[in-house]
CHARMM-style PDB file with segment names, atoms N, HN, CA, C and O in Angstrom:
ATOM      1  N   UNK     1      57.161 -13.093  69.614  1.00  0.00      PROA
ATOM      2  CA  UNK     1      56.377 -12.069  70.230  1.00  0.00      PROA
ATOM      3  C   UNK     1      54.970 -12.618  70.462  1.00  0.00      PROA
ATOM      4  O   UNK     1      54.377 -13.082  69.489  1.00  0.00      PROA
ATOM      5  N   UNK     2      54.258 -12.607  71.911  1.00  0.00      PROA
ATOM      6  HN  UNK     2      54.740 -12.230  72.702  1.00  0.00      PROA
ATOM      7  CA  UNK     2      53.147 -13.477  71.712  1.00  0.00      PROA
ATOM      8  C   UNK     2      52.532 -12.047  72.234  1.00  0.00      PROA
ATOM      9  O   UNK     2      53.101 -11.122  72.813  1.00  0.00      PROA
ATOM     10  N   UNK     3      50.975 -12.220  71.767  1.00  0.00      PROA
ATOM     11  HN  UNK     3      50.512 -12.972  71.297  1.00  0.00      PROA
ATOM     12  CA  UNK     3      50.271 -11.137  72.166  1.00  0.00      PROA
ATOM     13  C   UNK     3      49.264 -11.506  72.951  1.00  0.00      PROA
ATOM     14  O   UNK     3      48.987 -12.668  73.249  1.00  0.00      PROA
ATOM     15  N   UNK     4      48.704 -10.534  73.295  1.00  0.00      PROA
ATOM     16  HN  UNK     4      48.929  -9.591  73.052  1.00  0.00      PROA
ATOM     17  CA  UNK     4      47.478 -11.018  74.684  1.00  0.00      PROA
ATOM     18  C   UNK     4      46.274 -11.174  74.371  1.00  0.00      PROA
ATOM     19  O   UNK     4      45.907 -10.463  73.436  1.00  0.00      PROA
ATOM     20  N   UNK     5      45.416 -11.938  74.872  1.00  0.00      PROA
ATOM     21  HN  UNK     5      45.714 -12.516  75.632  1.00  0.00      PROA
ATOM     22  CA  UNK     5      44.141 -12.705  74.790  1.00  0.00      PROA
ATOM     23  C   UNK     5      43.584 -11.516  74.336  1.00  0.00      PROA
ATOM     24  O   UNK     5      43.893 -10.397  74.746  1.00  0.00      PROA
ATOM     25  N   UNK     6      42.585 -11.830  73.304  1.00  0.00      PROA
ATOM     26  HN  UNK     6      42.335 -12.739  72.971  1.00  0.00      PROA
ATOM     27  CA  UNK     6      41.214 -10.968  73.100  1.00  0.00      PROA
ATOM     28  C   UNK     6      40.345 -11.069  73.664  1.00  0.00      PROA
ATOM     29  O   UNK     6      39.836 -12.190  73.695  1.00  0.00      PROA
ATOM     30  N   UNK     7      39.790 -10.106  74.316  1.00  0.00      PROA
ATOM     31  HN  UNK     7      40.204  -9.196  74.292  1.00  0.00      PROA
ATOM     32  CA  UNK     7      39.218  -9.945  75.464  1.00  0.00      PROA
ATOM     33  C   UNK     7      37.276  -8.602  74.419  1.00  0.00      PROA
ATOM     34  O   UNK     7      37.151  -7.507  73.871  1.00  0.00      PROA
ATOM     35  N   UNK     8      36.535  -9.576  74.728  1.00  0.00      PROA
ATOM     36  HN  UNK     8      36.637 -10.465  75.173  1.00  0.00      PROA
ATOM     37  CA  UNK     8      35.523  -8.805  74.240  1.00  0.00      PROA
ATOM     38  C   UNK     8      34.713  -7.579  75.462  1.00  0.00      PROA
ATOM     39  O   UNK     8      33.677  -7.810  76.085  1.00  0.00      PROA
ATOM     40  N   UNK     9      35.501  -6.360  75.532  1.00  0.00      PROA
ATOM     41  HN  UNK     9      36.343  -6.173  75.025  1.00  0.00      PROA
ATOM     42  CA  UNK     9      35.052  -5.741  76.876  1.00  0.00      PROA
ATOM     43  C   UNK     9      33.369  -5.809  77.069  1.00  0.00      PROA
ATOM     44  O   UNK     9      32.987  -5.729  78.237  1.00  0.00      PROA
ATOM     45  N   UNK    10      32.384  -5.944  76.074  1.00  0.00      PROA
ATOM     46  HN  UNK    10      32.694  -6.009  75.126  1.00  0.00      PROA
ATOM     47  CA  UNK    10      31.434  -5.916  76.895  1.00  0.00      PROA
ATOM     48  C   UNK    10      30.932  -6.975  77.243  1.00  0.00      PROA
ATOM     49  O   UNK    10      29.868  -6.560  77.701  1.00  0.00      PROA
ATOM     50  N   UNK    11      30.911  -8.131  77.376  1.00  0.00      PROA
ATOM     51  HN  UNK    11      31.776  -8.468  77.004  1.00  0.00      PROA
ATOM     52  CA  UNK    11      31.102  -9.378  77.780  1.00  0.00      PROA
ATOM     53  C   UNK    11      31.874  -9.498  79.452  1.00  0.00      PROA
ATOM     54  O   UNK    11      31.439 -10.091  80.439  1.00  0.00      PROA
ATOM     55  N   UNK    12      33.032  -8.770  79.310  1.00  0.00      PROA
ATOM     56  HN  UNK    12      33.386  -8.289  78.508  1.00  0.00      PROA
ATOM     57  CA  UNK    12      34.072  -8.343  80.300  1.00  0.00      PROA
ATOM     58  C   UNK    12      32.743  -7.841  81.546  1.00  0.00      PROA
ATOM     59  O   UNK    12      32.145  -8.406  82.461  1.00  0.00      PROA
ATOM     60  N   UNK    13      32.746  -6.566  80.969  1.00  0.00      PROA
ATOM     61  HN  UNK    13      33.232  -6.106  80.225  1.00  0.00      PROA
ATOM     62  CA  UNK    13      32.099  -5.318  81.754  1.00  0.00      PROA
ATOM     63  C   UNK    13      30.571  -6.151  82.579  1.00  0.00      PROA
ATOM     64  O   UNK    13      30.043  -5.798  83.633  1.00  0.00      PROA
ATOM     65  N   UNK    14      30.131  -7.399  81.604  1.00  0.00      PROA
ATOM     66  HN  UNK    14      30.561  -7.686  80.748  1.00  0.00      PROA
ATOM     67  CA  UNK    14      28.740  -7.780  82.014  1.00  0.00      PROA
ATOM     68  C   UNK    14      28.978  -8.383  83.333  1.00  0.00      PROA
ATOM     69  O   UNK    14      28.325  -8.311  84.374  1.00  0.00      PROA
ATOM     70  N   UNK    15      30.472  -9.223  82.934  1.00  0.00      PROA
ATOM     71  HN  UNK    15      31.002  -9.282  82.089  1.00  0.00      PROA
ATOM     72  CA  UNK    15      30.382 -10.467  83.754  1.00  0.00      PROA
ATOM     73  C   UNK    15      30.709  -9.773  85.347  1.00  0.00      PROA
ATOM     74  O   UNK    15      30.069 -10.106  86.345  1.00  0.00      PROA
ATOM     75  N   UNK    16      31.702  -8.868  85.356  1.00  0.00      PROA
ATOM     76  HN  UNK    16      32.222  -8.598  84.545  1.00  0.00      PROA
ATOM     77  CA  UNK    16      32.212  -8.422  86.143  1.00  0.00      PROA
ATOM     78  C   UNK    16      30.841  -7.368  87.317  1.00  0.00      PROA
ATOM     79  O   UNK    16      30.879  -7.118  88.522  1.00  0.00      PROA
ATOM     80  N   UNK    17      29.754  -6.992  86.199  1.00  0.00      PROA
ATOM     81  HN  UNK    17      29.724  -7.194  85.221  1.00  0.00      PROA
ATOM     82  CA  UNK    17      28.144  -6.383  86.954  1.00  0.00      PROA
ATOM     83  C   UNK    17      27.723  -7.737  87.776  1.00  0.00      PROA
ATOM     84  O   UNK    17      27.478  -7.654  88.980  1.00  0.00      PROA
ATOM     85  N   UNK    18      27.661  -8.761  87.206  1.00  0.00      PROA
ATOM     86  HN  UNK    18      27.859  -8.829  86.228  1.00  0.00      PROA
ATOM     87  CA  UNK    18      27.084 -10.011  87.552  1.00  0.00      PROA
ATOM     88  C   UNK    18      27.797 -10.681  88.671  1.00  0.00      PROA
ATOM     89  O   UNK    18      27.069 -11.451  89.298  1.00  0.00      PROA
ATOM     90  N   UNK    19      28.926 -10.604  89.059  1.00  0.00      PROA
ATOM     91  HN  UNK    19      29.517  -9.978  88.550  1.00  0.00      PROA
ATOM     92  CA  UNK    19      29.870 -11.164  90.525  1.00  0.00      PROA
ATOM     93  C   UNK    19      29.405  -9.906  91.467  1.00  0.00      PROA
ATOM     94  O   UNK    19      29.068 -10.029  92.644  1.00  0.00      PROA
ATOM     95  N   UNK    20      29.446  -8.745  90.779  1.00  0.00      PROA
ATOM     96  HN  UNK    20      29.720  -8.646  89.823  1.00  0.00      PROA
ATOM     97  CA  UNK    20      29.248  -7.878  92.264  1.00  0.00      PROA
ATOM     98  C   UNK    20      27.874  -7.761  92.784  1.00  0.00      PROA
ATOM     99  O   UNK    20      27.711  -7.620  93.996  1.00  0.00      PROA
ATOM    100  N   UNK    21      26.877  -7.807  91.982  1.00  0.00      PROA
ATOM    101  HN  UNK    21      27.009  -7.922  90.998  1.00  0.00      PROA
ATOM    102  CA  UNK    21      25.380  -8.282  92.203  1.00  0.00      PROA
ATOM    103  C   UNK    21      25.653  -9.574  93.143  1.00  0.00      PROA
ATOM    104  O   UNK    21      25.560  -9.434  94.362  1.00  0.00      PROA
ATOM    105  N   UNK    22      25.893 -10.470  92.744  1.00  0.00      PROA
ATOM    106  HN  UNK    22      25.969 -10.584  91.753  1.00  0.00      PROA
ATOM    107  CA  UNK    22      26.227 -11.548  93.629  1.00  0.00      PROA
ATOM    108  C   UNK    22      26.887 -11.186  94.984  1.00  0.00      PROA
ATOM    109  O   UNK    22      26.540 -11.530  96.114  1.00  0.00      PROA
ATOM    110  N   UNK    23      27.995 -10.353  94.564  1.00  0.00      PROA
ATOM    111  HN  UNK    23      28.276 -10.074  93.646  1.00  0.00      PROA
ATOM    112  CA  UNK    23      28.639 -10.070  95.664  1.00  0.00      PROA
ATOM    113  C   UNK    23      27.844  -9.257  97.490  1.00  0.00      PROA
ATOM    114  O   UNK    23      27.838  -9.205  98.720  1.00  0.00      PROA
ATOM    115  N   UNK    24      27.447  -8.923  96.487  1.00  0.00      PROA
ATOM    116  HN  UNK    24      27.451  -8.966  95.488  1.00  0.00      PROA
ATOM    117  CA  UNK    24      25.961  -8.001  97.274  1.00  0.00      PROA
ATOM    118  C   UNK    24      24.837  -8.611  98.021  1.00  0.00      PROA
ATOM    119  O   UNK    24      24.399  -8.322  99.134  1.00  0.00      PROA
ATOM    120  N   UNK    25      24.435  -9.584  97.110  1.00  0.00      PROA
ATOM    121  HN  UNK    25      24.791  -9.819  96.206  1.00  0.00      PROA
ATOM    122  CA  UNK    25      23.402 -10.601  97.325  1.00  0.00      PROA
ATOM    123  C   UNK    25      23.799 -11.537  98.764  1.00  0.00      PROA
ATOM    124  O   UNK    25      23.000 -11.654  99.692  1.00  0.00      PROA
ATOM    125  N   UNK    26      25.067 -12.117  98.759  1.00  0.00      PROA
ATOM    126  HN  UNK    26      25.717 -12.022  98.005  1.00  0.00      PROA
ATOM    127  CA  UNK    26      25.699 -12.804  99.745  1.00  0.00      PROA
ATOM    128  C   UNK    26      25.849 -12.297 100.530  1.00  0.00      PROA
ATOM    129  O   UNK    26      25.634 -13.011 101.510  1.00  0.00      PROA
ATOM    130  N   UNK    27      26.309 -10.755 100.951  1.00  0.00      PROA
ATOM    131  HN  UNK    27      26.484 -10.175 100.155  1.00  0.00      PROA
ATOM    132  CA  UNK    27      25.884  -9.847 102.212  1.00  0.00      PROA
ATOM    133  C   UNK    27      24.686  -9.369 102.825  1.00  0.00      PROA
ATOM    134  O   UNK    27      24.552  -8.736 103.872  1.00  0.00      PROA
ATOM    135  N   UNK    28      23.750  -9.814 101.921  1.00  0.00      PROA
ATOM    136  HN  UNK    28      23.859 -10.328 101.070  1.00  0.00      PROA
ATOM    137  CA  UNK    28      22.448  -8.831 102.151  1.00  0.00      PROA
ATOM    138  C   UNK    28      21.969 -10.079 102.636  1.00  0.00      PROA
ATOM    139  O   UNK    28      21.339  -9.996 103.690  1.00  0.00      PROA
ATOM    140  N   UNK    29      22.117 -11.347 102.088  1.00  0.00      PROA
ATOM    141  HN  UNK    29      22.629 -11.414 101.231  1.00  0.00      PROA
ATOM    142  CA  UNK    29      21.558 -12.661 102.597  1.00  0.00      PROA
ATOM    143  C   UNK    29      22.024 -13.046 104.314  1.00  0.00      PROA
ATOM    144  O   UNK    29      21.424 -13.653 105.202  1.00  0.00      PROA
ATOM    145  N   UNK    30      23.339 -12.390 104.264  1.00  0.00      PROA
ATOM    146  HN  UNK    30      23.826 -11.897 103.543  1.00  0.00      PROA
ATOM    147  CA  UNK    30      23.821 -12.852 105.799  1.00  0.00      PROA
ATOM    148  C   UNK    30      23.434 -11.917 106.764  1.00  0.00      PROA
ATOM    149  O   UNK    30      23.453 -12.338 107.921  1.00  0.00      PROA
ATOM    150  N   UNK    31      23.026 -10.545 106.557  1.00  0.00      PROA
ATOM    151  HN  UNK    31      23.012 -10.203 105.617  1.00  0.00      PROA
ATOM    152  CA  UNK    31      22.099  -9.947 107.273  1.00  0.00      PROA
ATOM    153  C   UNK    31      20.932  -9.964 107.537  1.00  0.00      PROA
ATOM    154  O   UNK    31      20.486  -9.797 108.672  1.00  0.00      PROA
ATOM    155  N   UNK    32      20.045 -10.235 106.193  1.00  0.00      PROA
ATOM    156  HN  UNK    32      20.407 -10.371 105.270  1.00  0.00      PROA
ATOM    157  CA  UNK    32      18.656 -10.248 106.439  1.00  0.00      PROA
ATOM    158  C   UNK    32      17.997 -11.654 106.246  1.00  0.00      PROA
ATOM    159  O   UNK    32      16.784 -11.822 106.371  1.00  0.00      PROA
ATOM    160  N   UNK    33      18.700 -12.451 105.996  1.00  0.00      PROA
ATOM    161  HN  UNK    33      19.686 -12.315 105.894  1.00  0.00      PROA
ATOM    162  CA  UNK    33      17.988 -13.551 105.846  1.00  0.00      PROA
ATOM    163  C   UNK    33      18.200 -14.626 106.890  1.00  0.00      PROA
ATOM    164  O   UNK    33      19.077 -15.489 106.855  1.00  0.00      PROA
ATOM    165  N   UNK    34      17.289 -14.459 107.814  1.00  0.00      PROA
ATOM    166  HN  UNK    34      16.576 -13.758 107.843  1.00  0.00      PROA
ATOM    167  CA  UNK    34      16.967 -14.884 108.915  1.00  0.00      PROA
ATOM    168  C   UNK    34      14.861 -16.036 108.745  1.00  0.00      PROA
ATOM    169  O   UNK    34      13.735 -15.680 108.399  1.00  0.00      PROA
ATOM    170  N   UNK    35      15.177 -16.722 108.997  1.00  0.00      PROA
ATOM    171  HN  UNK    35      16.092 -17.011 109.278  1.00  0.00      PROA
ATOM    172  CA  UNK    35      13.565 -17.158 108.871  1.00  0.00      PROA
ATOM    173  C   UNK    35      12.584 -17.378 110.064  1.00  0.00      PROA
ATOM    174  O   UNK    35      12.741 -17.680 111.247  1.00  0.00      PROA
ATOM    175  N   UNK    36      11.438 -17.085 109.223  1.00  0.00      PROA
ATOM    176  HN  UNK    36      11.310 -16.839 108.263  1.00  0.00      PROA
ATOM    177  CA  UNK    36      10.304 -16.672 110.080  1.00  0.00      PROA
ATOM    178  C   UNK    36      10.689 -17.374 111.843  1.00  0.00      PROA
ATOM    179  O   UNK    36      10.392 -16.600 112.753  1.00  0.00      PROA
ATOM    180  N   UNK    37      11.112 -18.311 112.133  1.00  0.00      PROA
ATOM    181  HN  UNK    37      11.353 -18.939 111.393  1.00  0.00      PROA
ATOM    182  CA  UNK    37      10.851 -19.171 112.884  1.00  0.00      PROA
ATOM    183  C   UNK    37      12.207 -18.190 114.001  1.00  0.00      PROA
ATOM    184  O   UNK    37      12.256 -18.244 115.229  1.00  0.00      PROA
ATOM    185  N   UNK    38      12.946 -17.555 113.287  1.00  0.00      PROA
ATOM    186  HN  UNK    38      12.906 -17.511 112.289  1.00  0.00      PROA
ATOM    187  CA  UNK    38      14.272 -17.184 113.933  1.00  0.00      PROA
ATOM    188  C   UNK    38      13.751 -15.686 114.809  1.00  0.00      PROA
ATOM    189  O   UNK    38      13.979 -15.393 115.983  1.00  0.00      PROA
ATOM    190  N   UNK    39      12.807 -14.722 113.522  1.00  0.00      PROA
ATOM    191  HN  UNK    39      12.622 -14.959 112.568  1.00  0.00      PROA
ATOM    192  CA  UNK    39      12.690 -13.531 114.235  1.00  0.00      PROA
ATOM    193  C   UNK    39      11.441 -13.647 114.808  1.00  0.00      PROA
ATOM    194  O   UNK    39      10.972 -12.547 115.099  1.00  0.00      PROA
ATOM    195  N   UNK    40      10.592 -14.778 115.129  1.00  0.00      PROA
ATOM    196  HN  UNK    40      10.973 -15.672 114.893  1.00  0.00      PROA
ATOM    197  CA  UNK    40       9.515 -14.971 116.366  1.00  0.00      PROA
ATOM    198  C   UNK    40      10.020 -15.427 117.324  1.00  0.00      PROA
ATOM    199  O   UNK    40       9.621 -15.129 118.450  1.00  0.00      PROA
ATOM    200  N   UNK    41      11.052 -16.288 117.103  1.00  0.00      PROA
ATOM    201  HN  UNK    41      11.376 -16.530 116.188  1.00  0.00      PROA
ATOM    202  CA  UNK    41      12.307 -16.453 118.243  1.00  0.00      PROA
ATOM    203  C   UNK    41      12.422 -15.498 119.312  1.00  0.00      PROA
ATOM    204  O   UNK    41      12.038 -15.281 120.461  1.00  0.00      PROA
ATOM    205  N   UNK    42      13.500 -14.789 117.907  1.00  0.00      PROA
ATOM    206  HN  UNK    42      13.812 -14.965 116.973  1.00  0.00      PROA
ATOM    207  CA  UNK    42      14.246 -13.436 118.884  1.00  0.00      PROA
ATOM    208  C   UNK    42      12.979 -12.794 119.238  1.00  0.00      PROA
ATOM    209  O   UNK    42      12.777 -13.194 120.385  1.00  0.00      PROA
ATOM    210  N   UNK    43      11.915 -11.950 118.875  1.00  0.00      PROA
ATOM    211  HN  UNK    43      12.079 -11.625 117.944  1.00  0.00      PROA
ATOM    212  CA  UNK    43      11.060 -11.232 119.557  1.00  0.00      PROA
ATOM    213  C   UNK    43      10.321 -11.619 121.237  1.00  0.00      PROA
ATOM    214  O   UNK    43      10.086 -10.832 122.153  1.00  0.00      PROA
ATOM    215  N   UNK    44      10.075 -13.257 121.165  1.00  0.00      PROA
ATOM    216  HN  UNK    44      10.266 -13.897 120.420  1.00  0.00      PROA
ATOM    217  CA  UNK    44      10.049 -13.708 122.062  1.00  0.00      PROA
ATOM    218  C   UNK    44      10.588 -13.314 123.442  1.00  0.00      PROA
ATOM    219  O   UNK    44       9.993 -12.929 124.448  1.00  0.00      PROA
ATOM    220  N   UNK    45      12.024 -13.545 123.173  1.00  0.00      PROA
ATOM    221  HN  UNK    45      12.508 -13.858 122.356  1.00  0.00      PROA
ATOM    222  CA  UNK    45      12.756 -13.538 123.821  1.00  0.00      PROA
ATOM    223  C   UNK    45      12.890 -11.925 124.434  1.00  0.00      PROA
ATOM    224  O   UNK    45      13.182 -11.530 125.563  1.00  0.00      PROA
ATOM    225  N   UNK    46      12.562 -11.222 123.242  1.00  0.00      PROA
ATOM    226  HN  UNK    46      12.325 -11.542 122.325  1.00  0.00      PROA
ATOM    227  CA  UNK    46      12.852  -9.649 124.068  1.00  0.00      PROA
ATOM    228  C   UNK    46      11.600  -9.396 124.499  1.00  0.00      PROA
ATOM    229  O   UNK    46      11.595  -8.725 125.531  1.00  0.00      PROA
ATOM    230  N   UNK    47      10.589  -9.674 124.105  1.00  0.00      PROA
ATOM    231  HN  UNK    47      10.593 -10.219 123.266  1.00  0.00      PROA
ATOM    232  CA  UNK    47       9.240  -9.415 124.834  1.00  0.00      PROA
ATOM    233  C   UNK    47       9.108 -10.423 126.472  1.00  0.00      PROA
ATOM    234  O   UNK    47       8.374  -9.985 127.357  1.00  0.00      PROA
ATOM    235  N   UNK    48       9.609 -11.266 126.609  1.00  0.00      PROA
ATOM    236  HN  UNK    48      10.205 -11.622 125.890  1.00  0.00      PROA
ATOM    237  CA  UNK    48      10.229 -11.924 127.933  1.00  0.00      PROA
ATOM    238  C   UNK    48      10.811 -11.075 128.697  1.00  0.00      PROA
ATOM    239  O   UNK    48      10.257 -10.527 129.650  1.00  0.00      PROA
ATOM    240  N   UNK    49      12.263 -10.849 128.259  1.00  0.00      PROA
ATOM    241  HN  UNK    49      12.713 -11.295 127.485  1.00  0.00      PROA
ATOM    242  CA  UNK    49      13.287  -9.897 128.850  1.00  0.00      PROA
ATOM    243  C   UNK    49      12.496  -8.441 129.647  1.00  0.00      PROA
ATOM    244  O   UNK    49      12.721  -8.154 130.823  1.00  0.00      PROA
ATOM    245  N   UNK    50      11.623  -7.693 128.808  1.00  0.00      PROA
ATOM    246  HN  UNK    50      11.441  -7.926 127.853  1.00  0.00      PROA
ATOM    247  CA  UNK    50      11.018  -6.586 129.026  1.00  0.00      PROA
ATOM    248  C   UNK    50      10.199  -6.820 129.915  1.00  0.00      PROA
ATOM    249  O   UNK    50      10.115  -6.196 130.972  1.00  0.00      PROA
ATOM    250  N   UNK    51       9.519  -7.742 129.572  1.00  0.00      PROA
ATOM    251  HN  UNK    51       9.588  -8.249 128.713  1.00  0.00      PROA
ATOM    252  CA  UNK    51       8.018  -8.071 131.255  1.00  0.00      PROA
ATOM    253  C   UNK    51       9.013  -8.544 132.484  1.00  0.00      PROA
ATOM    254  O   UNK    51       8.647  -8.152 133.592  1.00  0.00      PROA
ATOM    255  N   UNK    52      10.231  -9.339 132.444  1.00  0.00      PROA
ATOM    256  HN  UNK    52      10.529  -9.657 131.544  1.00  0.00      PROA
ATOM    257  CA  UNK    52      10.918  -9.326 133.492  1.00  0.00      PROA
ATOM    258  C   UNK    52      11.523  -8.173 133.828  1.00  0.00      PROA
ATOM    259  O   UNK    52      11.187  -7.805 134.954  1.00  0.00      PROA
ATOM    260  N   UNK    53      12.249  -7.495 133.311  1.00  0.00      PROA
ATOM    261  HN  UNK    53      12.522  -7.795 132.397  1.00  0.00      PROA
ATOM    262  CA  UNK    53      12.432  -5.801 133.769  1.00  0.00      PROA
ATOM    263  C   UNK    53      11.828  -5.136 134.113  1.00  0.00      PROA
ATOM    264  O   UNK    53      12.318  -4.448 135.008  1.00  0.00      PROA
ATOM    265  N   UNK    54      10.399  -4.820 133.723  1.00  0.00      PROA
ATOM    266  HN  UNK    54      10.001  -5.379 132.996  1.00  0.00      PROA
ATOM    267  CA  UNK    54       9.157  -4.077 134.213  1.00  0.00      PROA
ATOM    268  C   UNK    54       8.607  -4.713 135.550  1.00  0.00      PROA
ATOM    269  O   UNK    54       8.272  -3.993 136.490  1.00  0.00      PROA
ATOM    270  N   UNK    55       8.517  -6.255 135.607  1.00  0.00      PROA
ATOM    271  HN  UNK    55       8.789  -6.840 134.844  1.00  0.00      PROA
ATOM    272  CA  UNK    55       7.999  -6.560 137.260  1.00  0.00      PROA
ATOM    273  C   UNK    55       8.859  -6.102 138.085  1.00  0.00      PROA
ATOM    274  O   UNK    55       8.335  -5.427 138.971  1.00  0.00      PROA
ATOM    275  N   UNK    56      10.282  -6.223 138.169  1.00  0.00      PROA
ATOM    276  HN  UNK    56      10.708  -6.771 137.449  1.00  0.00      PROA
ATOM    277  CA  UNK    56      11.470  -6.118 138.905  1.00  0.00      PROA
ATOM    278  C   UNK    56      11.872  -4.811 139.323  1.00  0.00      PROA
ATOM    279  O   UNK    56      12.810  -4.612 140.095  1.00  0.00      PROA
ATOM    280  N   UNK    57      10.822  -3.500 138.568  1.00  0.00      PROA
ATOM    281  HN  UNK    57      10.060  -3.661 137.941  1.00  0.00      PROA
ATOM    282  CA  UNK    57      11.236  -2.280 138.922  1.00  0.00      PROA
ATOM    283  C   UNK    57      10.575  -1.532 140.463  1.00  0.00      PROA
ATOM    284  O   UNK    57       9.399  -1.615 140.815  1.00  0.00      PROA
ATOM    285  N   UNK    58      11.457  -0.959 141.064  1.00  0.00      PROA
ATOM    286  HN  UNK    58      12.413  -0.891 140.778  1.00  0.00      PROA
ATOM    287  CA  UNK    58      10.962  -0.655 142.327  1.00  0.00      PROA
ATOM    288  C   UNK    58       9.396   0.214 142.620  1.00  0.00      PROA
ATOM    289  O   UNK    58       8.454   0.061 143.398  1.00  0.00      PROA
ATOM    290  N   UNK    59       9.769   1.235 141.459  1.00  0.00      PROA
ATOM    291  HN  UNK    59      10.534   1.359 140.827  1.00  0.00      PROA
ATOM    292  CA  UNK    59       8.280   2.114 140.989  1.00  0.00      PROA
ATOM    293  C   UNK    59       7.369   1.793 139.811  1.00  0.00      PROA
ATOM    294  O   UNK    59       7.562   2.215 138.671  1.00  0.00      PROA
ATOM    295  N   UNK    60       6.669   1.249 140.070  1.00  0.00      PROA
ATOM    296  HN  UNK    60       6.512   0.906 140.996  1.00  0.00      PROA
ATOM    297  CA  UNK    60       5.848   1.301 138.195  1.00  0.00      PROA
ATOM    298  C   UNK    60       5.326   2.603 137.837  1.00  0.00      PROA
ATOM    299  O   UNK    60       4.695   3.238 138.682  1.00  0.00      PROA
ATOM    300  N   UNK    61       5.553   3.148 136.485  1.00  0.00      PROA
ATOM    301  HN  UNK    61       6.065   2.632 135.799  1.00  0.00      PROA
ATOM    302  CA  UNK    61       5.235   4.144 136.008  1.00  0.00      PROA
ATOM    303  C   UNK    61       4.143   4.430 135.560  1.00  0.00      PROA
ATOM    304  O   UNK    61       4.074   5.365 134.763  1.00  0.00      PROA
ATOM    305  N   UNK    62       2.809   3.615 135.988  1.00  0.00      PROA
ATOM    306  HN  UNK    62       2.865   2.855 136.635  1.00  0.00      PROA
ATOM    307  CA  UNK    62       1.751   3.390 135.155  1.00  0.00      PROA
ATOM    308  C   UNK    62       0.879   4.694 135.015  1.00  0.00      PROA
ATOM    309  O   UNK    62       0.152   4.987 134.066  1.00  0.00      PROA
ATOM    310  N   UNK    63       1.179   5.626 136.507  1.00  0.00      PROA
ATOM    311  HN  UNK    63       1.770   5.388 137.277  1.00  0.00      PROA
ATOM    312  CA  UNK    63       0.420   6.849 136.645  1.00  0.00      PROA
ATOM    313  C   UNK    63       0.955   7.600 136.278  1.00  0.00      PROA
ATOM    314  O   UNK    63       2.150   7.665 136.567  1.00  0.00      PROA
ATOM    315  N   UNK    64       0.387   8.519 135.487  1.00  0.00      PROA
ATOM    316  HN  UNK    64      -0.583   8.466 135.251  1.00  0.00      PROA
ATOM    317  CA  UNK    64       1.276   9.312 133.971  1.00  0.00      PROA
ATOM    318  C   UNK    64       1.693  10.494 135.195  1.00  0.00      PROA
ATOM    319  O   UNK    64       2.866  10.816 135.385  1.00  0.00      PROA
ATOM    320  N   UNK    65       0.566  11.062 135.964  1.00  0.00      PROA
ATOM    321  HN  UNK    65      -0.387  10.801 135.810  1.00  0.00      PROA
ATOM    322  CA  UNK    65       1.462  12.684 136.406  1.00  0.00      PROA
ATOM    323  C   UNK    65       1.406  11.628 138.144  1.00  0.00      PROA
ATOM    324  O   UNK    65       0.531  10.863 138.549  1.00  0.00      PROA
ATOM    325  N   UNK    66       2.739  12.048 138.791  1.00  0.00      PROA
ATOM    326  HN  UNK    66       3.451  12.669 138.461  1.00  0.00      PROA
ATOM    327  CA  UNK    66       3.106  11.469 139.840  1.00  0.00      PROA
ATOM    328  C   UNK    66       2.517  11.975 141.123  1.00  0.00      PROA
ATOM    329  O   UNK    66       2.972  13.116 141.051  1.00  0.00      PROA
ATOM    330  N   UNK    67       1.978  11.965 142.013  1.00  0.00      PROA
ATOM    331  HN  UNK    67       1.608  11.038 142.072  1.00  0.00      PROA
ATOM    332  CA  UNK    67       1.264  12.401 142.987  1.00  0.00      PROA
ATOM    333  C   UNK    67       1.811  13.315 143.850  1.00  0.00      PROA
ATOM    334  O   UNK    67       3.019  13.203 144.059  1.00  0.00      PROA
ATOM    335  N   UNK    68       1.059  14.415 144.540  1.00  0.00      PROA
ATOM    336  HN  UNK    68       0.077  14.506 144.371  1.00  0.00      PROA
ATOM    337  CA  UNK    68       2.176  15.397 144.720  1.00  0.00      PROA
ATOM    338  C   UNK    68       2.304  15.590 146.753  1.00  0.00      PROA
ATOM    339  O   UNK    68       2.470  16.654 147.348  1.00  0.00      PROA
ATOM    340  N   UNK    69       2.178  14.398 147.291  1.00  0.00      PROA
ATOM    341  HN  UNK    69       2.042  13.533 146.807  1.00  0.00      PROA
ATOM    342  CA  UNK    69       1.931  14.128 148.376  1.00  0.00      PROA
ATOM    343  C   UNK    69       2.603  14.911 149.672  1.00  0.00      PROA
ATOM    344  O   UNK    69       3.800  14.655 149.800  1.00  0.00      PROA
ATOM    345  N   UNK    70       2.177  15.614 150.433  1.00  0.00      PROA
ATOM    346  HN  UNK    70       1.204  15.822 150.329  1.00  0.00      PROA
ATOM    347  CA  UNK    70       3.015  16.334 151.052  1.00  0.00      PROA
ATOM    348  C   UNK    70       3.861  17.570 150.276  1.00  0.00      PROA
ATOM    349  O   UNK    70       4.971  17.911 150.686  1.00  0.00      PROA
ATOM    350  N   UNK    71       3.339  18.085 149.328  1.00  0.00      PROA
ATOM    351  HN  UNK    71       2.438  17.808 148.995  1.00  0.00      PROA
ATOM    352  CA  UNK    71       4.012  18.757 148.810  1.00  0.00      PROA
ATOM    353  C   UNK    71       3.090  20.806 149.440  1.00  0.00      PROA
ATOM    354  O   UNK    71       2.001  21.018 149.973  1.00  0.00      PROA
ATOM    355  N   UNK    72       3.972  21.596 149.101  1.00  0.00      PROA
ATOM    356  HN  UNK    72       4.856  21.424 148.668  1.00  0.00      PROA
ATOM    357  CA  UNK    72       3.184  22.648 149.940  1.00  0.00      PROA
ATOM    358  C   UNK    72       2.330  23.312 148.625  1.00  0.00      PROA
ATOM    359  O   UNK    72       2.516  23.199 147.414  1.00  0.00      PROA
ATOM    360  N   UNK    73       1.431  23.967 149.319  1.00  0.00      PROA
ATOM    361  HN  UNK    73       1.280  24.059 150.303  1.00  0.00      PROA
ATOM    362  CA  UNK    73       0.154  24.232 148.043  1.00  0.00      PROA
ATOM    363  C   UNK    73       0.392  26.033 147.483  1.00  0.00      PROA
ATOM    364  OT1 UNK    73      -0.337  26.511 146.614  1.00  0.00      PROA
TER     365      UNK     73
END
């Protein structure tokens, strides 16, 4: 009759806090850990994108209330 390993649960319980912390850590790293050099990058790039969209538009919106030209009084 062989019996099963002794197992010290709080030792157990620690190790098992300590992989999912990790576990966590390795997701949170592949989302947010991006470096400085990456998100002046990307901003770049969308602050580019946007001044090319804004020249390219047929109306510029710069005048807040729109002029009411020919309109009856």
């Amino acid at each position: 009759m062989a019996l099963a390993d002794i197992v010290n649960l709080r030792q157990f319980r620690k190790q098992k806090a300590c992989a999912d912390k990790e576990r966590e850590a390795e997701q949170s790293r592949a989302l947010h850990g991006r470096s400085k050099a990456e998100k002046q990058r990307d901003r770049k790039q969308a602050e580019q994108a946007s001044r090319f969209i804004e020249g390219h538009k047929r109306e510029k919106n710069d005048d807040p209330a729109p002029s009411q030209e020919g309109a009856p009084r």
